[in-house]
C-alpha positions as CSV (number, residue, x, y, z in Angstrom):
1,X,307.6,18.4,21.4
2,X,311.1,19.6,22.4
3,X,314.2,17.2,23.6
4,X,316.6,19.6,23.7
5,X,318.9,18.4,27.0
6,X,320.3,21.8,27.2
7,X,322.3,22.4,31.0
8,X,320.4,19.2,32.5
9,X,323.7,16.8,32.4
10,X,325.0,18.7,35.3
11,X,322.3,18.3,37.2
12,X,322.5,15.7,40.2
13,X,319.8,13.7,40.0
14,X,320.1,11.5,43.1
15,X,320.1,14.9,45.4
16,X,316.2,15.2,44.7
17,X,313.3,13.7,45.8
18,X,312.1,11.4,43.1
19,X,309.8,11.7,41.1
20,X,310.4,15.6,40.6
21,X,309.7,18.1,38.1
22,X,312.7,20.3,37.7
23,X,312.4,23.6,35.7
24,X,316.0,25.4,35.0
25,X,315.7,29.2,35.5
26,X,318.8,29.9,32.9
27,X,316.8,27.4,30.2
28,X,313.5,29.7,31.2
29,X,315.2,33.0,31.0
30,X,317.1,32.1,27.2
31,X,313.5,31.7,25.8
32,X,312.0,34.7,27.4
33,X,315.1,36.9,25.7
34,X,313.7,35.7,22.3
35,X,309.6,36.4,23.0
36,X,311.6,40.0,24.5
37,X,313.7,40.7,21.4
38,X,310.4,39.4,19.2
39,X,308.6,42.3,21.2
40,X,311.0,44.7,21.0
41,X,311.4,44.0,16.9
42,X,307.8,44.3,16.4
43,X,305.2,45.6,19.2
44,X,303.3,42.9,19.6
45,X,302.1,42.0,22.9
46,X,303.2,38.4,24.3
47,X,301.0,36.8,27.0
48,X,301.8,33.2,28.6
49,X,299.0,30.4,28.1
50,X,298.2,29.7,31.8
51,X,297.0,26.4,30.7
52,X,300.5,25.3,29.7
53,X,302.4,26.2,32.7
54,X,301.0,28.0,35.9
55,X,303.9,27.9,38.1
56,X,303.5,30.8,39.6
57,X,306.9,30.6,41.8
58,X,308.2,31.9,38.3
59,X,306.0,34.3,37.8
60,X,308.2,37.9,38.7
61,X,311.4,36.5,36.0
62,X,308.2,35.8,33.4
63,X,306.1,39.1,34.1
64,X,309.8,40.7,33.4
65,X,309.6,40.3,30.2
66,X,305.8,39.2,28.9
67,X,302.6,41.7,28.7
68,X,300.2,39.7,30.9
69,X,298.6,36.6,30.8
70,X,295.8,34.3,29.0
71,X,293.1,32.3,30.9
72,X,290.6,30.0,30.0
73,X,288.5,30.7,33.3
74,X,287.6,31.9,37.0
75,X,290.6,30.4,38.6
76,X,293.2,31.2,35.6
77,X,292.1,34.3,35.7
78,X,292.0,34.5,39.5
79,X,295.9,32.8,40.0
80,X,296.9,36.1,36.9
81,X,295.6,38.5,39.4
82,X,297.6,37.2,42.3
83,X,300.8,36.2,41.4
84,X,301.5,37.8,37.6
85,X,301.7,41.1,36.6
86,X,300.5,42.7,33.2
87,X,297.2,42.4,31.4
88,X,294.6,39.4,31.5
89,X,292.4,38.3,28.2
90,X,290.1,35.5,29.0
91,X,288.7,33.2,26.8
92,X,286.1,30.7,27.2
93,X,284.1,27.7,25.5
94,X,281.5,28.5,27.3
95,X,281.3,31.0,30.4
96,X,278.7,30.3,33.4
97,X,276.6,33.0,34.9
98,X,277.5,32.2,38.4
99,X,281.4,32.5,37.6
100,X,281.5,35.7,34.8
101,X,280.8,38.7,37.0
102,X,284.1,38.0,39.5
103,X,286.0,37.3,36.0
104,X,285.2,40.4,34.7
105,X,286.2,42.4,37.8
106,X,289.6,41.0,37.1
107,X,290.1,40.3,33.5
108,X,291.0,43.0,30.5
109,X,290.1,41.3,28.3
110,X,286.8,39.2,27.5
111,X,286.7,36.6,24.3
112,X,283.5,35.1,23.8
113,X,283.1,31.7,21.6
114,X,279.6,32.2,20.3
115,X,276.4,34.8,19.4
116,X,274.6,33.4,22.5
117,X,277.7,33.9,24.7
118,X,277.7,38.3,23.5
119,X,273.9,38.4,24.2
120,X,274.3,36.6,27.8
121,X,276.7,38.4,28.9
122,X,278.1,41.7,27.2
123,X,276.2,43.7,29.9
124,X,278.4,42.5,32.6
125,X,281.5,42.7,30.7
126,X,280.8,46.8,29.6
127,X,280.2,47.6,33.2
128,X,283.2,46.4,33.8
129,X,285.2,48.3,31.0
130,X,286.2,45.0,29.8
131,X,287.4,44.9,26.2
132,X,285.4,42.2,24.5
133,X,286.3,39.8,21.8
134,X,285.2,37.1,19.9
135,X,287.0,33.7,18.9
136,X,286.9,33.4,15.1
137,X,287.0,29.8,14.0
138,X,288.8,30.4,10.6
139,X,287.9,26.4,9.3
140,X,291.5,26.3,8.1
141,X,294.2,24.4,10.2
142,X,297.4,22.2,9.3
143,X,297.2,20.4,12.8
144,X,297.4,16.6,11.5
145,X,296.1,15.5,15.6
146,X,292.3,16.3,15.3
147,X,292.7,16.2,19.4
148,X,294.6,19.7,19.0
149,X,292.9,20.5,15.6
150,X,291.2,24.0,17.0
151,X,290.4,25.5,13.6
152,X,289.0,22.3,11.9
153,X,285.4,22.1,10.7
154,X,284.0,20.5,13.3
155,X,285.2,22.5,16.2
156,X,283.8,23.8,19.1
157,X,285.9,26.8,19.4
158,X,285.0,29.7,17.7
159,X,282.2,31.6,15.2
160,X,282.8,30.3,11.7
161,X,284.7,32.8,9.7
162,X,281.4,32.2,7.1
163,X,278.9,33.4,9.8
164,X,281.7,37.0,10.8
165,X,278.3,39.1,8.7
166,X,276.0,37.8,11.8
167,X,278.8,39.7,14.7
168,X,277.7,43.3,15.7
169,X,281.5,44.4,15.6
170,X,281.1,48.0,16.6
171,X,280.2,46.2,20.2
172,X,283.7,44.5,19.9
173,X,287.6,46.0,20.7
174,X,288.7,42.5,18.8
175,X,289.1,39.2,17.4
176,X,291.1,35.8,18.5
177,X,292.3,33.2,16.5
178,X,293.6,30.3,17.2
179,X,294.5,27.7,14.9
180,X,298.5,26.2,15.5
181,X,299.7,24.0,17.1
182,X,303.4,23.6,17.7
183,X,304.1,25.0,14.7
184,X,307.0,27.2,12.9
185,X,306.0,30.1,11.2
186,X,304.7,28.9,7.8
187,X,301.3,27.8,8.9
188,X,300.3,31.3,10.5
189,X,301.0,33.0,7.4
190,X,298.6,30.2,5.7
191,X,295.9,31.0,8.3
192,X,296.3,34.1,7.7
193,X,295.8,34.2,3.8
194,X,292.8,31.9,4.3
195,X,291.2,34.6,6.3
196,X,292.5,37.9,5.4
197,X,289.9,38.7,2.3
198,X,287.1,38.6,5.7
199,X,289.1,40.5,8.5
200,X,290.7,43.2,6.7
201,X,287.3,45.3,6.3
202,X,286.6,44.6,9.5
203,X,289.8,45.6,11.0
204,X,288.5,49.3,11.0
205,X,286.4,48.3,13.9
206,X,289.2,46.7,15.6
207,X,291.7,48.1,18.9
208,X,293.3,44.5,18.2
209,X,294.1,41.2,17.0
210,X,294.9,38.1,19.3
211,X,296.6,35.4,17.2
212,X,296.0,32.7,20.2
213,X,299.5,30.3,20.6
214,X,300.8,27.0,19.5
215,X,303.9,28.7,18.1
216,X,306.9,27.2,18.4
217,X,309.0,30.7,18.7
218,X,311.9,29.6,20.7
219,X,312.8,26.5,18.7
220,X,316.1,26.2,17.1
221,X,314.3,26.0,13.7
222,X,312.1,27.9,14.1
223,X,311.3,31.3,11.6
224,X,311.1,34.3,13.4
225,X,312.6,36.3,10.9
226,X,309.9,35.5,8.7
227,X,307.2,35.8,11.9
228,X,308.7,39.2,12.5
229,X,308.1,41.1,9.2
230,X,304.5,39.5,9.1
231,X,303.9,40.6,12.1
232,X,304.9,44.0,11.5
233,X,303.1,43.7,7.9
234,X,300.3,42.6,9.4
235,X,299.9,45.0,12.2
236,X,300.3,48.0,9.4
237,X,297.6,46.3,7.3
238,X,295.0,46.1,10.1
239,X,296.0,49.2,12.5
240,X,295.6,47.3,15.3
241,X,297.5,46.2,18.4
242,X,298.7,42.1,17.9
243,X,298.6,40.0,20.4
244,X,300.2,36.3,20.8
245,X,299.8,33.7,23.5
246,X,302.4,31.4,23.1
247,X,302.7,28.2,25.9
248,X,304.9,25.7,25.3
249,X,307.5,28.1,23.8
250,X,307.8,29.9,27.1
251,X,309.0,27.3,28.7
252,X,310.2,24.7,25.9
253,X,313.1,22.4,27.1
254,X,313.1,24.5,30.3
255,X,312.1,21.2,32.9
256,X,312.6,17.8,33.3
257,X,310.8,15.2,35.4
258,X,313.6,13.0,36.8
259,X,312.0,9.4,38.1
260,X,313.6,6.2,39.6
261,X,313.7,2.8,38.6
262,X,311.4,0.7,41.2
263,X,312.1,-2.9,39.6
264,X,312.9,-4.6,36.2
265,X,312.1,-7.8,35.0
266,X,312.0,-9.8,31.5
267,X,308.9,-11.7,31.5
268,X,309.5,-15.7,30.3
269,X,308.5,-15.4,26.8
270,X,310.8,-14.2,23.6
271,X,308.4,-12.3,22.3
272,X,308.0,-9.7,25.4
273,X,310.0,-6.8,25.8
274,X,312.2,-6.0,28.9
275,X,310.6,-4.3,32.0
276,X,311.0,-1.5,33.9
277,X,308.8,0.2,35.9
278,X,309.5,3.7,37.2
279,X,307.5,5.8,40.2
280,X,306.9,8.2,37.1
281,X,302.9,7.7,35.7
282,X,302.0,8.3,32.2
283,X,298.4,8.4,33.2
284,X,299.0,10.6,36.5
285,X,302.2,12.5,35.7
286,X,302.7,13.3,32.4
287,X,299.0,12.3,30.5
288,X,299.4,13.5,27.4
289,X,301.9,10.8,26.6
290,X,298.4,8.5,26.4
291,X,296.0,11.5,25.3
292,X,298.2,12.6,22.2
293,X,299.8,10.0,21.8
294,X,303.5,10.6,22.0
295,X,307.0,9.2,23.4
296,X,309.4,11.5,25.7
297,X,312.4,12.0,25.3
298,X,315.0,10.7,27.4
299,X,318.0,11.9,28.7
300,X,320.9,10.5,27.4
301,X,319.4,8.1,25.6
302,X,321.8,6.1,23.0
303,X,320.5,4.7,19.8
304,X,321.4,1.5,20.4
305,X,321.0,-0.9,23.1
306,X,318.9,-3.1,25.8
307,X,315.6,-2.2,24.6
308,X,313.6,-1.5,27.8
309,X,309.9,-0.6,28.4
310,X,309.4,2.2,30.6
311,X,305.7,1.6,32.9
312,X,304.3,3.6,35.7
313,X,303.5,2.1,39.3
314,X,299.6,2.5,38.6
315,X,297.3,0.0,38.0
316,X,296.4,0.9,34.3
317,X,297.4,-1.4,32.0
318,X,298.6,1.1,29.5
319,X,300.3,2.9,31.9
320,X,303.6,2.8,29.8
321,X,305.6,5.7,29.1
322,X,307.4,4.0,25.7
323,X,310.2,1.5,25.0
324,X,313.7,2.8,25.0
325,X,317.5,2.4,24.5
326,X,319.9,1.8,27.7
327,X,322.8,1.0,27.5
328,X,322.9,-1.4,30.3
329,X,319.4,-3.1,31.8
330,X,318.5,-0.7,34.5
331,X,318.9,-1.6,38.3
332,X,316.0,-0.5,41.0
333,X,317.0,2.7,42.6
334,X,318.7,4.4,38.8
335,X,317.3,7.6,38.1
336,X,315.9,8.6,34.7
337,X,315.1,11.8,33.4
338,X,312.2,12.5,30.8
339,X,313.1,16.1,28.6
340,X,310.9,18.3,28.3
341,X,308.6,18.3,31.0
342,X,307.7,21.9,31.8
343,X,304.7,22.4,29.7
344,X,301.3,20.3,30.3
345,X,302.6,18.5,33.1
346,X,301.9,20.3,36.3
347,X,299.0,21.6,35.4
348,X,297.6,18.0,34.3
349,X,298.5,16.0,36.9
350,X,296.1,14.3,39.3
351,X,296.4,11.8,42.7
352,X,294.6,8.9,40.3
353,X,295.6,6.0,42.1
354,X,296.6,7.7,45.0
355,X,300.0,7.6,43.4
356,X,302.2,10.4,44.8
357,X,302.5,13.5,42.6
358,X,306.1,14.5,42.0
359,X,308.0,17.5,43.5
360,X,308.6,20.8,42.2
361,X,312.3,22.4,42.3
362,X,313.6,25.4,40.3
363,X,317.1,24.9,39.5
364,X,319.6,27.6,38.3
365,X,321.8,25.8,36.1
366,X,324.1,28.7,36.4
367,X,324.7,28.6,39.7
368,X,324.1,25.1,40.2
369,X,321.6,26.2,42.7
370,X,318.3,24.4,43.7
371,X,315.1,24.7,45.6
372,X,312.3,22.3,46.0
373,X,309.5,24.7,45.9
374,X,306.6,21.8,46.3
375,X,306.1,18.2,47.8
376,X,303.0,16.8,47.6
377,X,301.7,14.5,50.9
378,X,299.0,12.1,51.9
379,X,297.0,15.4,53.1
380,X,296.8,16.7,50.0
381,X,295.4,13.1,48.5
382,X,293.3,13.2,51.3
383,X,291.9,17.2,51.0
384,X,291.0,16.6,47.5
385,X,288.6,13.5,48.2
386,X,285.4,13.9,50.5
């Protein structure tokens, strides 16, 4: 994960509604001139991971300088069609028959996760001129959180890279692999070793190579020198088009989700930490925090001082977002701001509880100029219950 603050100091928190996700147009922009320049360097073709960030609002300053976007499914692929502009490649665990034929009216590309998957439905997706693919599992992966381990033994995703001799490839336009996640360069190239010795004679069948996301291309660390001349290496070796569907690095550090203290208390026993509880919900607002896990960063956040528990207003027990410094104990009605929120957030969130979902706003940190682009109501609790 990210925590760089970047412009979000001279943002005024109290001016929004609370809670509220707040993505900074500048912050967005920056790491859309690297994935540009990393284009322009090399020729491969950069697609944004819907299921990242699907903030369609953004979508003209994205399409400006990406190829397209990646889906995982009808409405993915449906929301790509509407609102972004470029090509679509859509990948599934598992498509279902009443849902493929409308996806492959609209999608460019087709990546099938398994033999029975080509049988079932390669008919459809050649009437459509699709160009179909298939998700090689390449059984190598440095990803130590087998949650996000999508290359490990066990997987779901993808055709082992032992079983590539059972795959017809003259019926295929390419391959997709997928196997990082948010990681600099050095374990692509690993990958990439591991499975070379099988792709390479295959390549001759190839129009292209998808090397899925999880790369961490816009952080301050990170190698794109070295991504750069594999990439171009790696392209010559093959003779095929490379693809790349980065996520979080489109919009790393780009959003916030500023919250508001509701109460604090210290409960009557030594051992217990300090309180607070924030209209911010792990479980409803930011889920990954309990599903990875991990601790946000906070804004401002010194490294010493009144250690202070962070919870959400739902009834979950573990509802707690993680224990942090402040310099003073925090008073009901102080705002807070969690760092970077822009990626798996508004896409995961849900009404659990009936807790309110927090606003939208696009900020321009530039200009100092803000619009809320969503609240969320009691009609929209209501219209997603029966």
């Amino acid at each position: 994960m990210g925590g760089n603050p970047r412009n979000f100091n001279k943002l005024d928190f109290y001016s929004l509604p609370s809670p509220c996700f707040v993505i900074d147009k500048k912050a967005l922009q920056d790491n859309l001139e690297i994935l540009h320049g990393l284009k322009e360097d090399t020729e491969v073709k950069i697609l944004l991971a819907l299921k990242a960030f699907s903030t369609f609002s953004l979508a003209p300053l994205i399409s400006s300088y990406l190829d397209g976007c990646c889906s995982s499914g009808l409405y993915e692929t449906k929301l790509a069609k509407k609102y972004f502009k470029g090509e679509i490649s859509t990948f599934s665990p598992a498509f279902k028959k009443d849902e493929f034929n409308e996806i492959a009216q609209i999608t460019d590309h087709v990546i099938f996760n398994s033999l029975t998957q080509i049988k079932d439905f390669i008919d459809i997706a050649n009437k459509f001129n699709n160009q179909i693919g298939v998700r090689i599992n390449p059984v190598y992966s440095e990803v130590k959180n087998e949650k996000y381990s999508a290359a490990s033994l066990n997987s779901r995703l993808g055709i082992h890279v032992g079983d590539l001799k059972n795959i017809d490839f003259q019926q295929l336009s390419g391959i997709h692999i997928h196997a990082l996640c948010e990681q600099n360069f050095k374990p692509l190239e690993n990958t990439w070793n591991h499975i070379s010795e099988a792709i390479l004679p295959l390549s001759k069948h190839l129009k292209w190579i998808n090397l899925g996301g999880g790369h961490h291309i816009t952080r301050q660390d990170y190698q794109i020198k070295q991504l750069k001349k594999f990439l171009k290496k790696t392209s010559s070796q093959t003779n095929t088009q490379l693809y790349i569907e980065p996520g979080e690095a489109v919009v790393l550090d780009s959003g916030i989700l500023v919250g508001e203290i509701i109460d604090s208390f210290k409960p009557n026993n030594p051992l217990s930490s300090y309180m607070a509880i924030t209209d911010i919900s792990a479980t409803s607002h930011i889920p990954d925090v309990i599903e990875a896990p991990y601790r946000p960063a906070l804004l401002n956040e010194p490294k010493t001082g009144y250690k202070i528990q962070l919870g959400g207003p739902s009834c979950l027990a573990g509802d707690n977002i993680g224990i942090y410094n402040f310099k003073e104990i925090p008073k009901v009605g102080d705002r807070i701001a969690l760092l970077d929120q822009a990626h798996y957030t508004m896409v995961k969130t849900s009404f659990f509880n009936g807790i309110k979902m927090p606003s939208i706003a696009i900020w321009d940190s530039t200009t100092n100029d803000i619009e809320i682009i969503k609240k969320f109501s009691y009609e929209d609790f209501e219209k997603k219950l029966s």
